[in-house]
C-alpha positions in Angstrom: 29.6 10.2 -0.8 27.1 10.5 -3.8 28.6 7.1 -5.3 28.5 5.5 -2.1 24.8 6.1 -1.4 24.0 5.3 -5.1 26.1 1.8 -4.6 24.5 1.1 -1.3 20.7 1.9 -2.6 21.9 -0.5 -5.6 22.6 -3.1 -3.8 19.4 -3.1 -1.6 17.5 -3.0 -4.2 19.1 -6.0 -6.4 18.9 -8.1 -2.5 15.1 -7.8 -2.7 13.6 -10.9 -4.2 10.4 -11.4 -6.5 7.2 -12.4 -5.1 5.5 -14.8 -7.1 1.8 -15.2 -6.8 -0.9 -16.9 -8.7 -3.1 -14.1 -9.0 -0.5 -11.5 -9.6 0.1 -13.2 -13.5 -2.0 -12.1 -15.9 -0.3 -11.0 -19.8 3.4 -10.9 -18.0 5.3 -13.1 -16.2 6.1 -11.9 -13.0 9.3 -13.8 -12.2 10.6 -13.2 -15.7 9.7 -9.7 -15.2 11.2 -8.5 -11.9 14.6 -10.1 -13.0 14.5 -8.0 -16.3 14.0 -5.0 -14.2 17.1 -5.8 -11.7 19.0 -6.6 -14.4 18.2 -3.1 -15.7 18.9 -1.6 -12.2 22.3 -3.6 -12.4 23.1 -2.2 -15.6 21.9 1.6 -14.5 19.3 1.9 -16.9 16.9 3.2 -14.1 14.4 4.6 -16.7 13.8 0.9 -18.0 13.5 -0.4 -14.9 11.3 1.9 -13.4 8.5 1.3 -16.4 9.3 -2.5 -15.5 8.4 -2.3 -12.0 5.7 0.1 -12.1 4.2 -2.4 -14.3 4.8 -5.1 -11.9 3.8 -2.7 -9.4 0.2 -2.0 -11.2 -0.3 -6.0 -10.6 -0.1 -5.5 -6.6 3.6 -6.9 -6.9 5.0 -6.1 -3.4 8.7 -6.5 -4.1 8.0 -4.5 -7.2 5.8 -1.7 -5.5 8.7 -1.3 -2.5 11.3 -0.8 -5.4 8.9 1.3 -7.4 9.1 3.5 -3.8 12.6 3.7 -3.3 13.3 4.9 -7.4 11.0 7.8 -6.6 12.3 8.5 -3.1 16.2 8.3 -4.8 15.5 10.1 -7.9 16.4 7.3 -10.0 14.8 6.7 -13.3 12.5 9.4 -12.4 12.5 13.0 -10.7 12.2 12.5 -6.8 8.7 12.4 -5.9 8.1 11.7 -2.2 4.1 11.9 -2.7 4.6 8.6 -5.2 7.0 7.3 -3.2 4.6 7.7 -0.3 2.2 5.4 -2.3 3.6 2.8 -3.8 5.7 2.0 -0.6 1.9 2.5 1.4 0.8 -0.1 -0.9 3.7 -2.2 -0.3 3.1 -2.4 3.2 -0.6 -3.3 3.1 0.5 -5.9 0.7 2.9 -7.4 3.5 5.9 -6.5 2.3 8.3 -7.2 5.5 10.2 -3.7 5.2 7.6 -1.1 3.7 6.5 0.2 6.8 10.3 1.7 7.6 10.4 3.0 4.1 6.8 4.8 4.6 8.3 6.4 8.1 11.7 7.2 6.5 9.2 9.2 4.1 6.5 10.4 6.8 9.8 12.1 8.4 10.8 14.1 5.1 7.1 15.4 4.0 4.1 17.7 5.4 1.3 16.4 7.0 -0.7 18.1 4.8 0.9 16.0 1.9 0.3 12.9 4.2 -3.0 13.4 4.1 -3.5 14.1 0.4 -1.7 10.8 -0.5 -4.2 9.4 2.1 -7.0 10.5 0.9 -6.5 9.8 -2.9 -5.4 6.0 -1.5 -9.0 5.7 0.3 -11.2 7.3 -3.0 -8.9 4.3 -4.9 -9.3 1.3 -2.4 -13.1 2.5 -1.9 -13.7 2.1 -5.6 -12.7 -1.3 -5.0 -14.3 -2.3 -2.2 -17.6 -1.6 -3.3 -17.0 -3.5 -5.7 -16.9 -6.8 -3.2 -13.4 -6.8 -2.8 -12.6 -7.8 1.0 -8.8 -7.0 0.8 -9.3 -3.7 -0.4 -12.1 -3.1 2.8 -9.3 -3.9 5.0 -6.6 -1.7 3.7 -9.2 1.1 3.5 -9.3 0.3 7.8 -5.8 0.1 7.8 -5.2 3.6 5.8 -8.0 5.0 7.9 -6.3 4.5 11.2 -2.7 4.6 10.2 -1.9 6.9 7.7 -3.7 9.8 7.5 -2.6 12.5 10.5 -6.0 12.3 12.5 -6.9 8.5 12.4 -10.6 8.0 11.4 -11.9 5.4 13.6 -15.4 5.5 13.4 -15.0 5.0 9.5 -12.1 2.4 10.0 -14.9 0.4 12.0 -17.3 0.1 9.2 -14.5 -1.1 6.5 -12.9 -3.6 8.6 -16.4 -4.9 10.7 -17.3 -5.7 6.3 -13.5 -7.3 6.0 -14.3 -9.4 9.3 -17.8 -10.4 7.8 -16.1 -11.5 4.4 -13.7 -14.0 6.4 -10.5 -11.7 5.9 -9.2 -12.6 9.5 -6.8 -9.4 10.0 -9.6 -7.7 10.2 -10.3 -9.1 13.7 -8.0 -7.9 15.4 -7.7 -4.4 14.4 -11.4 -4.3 14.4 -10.9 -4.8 18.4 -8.2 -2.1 18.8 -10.3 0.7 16.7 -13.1 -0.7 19.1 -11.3 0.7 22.1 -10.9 4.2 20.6 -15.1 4.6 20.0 -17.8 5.2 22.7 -20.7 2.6 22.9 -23.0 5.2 21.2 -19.8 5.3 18.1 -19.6 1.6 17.7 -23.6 1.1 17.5 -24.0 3.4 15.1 -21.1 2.2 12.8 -22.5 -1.3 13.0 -25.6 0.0 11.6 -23.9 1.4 9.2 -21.5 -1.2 7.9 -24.6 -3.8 7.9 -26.8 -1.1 5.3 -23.2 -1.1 3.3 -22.9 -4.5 3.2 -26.4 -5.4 1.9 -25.5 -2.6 -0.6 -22.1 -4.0 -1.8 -23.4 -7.7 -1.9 -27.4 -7.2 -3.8 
């Protein structure tokens, strides 16, 4: 059973194919790089290939940060370690990666809430760095993590981050900013659009 699991996770993870993306090359090459790392996975050399992929991974690499997640959650190359398997395939989903999401529920279903909402937590200080900086992806995956992963959703918060997305064009923002809209009162929603206009001004002096 052990070998059959290992040959089944083997080959879903060599079927996955590399996402190639103009800003995701900077030193390496990305397309050279993820076929190193399933090469490595092919051979069994799971170490190699997880330092490949986390690599990848670090350069917002979907197909490399869903792998990344499923060497964690399998214990291969690396102890199992459902909170960084929670992360990287988190990240993987906000990056569009078509079967992230399943992953992050098969791993919602194994761990505490309480550990849901540390991973949570450390993802929103991360993507907040970021988004101060000007960066409107990152303001819409802090909505996204605000509503969807941690245990309580944060809406009023989620509100401010993706009304800054929808002002900086990102148009995902639009609709979820309508859905987090239904879960506010009148008095929520005025006072978060207050709030994300003084942040706004702040983030772009």
């Amino acid at each position: 059973m052990i070998y059959r699991g290992l040959a089944f996770f083997c080959m879903w993870i060599l079927t996955t194919q590399p996402l190639l993306a103009e800003s995701h090359l900077t030193e390496i090459n990305v397309d050279e790089s993820f076929a190193a790392a399933v090469k490595l996975i092919e051979q069994k050399q799971y170490v190699d290939a997880v330092s490949v992929f986390k690599i990848l991974a670090e350069q917002e690499v979907p197909e490399a940060q869903y792998n990344l997640s499923l060497l964690f959650f399998n214990g291969l190359g690396t102890p199992k370690n459902f909170r960084q398997a929670l992360i990287w395939s988190w990240k993987a989903h906000l990056n569009e990666h078509e079967t992230a999401r399943t992953q992050v529920n098969n791993i919602l279903d194994m761990i505490t809430p309480d550990l849901q909402n540390a991973v949570a937590e450390d993802l929103i200080l991360e993507f907040t760095d970021v988004a101060k900086s000007g960066n409107s992806e990152a303001a819409l995956k802090l909505g996204i993590t605000y509503t969807e992963l941690l245990v309580e959703p944060d809406y009023p918060t989620a509100y401010v981050w993706l009304s800054i997305a929808q002002a900086y064009g990102v148009e995902e923002a639009s609709g979820l900013l309508m859905s987090t809209t239904d879960e506010l009162t009148v008095e929520e929603v005025i006072i978060k659009q207050d709030e994300a206009s003084t942040l706004f001004d702040e983030i772009n002096k």
